[in-house]
C-alpha positions as CSV (number, residue, x, y, z in Angstrom):
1,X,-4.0,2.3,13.9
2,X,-6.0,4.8,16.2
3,X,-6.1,7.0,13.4
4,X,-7.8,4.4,11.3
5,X,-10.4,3.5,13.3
6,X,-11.6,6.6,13.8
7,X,-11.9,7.3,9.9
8,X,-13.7,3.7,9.3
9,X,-17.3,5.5,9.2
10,X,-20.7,3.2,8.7
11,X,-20.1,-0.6,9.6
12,X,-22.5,-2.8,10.0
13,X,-21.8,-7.1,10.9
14,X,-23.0,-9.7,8.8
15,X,-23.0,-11.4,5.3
16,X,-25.0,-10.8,2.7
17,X,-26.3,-13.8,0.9
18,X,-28.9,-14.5,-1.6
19,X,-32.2,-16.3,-0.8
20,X,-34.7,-17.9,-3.4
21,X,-38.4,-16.7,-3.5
22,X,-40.9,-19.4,-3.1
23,X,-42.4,-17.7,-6.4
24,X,-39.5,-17.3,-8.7
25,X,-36.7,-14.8,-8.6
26,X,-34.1,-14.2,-5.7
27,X,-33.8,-11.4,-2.7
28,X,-30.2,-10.4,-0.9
29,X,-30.5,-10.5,2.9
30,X,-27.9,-9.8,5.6
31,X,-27.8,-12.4,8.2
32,X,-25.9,-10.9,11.8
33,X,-25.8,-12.5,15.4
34,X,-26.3,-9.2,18.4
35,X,-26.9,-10.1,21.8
36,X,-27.0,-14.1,21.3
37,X,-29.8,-13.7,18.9
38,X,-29.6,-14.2,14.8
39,X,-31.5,-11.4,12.8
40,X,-32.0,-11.4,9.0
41,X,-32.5,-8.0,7.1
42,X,-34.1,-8.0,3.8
43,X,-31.7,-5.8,1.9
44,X,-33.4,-3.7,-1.1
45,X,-31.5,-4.2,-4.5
46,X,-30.3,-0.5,-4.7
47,X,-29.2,-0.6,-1.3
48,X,-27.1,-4.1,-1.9
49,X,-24.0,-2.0,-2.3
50,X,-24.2,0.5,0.8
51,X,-24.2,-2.7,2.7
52,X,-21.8,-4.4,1.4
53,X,-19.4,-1.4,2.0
54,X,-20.8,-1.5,5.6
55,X,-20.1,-5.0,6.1
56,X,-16.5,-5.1,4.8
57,X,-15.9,-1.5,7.2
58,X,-16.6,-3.8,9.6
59,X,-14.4,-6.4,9.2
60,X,-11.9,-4.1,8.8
61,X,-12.7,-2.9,12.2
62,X,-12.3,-5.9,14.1
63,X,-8.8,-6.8,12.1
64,X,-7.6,-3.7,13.7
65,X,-9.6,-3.9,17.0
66,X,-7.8,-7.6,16.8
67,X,-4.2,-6.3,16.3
68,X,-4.9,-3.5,19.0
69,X,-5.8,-6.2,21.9
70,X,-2.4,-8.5,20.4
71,X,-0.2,-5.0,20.8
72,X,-1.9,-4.6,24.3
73,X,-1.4,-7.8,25.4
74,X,2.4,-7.8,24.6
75,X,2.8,-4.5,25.8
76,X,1.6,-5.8,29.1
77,X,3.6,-8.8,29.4
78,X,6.9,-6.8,28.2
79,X,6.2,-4.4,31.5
80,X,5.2,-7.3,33.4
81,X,8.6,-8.6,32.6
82,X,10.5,-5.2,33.1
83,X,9.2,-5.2,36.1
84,X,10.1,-8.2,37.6
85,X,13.4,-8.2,36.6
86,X,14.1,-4.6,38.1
87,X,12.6,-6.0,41.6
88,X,15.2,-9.1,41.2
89,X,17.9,-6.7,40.3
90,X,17.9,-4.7,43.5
């Protein structure tokens, strides 16, 4: 799992999503929340799937980051258990 997130390489957040011109035609932006705030990218056409690639790197990232913290978490409650029962043991 370690392994993998070090080989992710470029992430971004986000979702891209397409957004109608007031004069015809349609853009791709990529909507993200940093720091409380929303921002909204314009995202050029040629670039559409660099980003998308990004994006989905990232969410990649936080299902492992997730799984890590779970491991972690169980980990710490197994030794917190060992523990206890070694000191009621003795």
């Amino acid at each position: 799992m370690k392994a993998e997130l070090v080989s992710l390489g470029r992430m971004r957040p986000g979702s891209l999503s397409r957004q109608a011109r007031s004069r015809g035609g349609t853009y791709c932006q990529v909507s993200y929340s940093r720091a409380g705030k929303l921002h909204c990218d314009y995202v050029r056409p040629d670039y559409e799937p660099v980003v998308r690639a990004e994006i989905e790197t990232y969410r990649r990232y936080r299902e492992l980051t997730r799984l890590w913290i779970d491991l972690e978490l169980e980990l710490s409650r197994l030794k917190q258990r060992r523990a206890a029962g070694e000191k009621g043991s003795a």
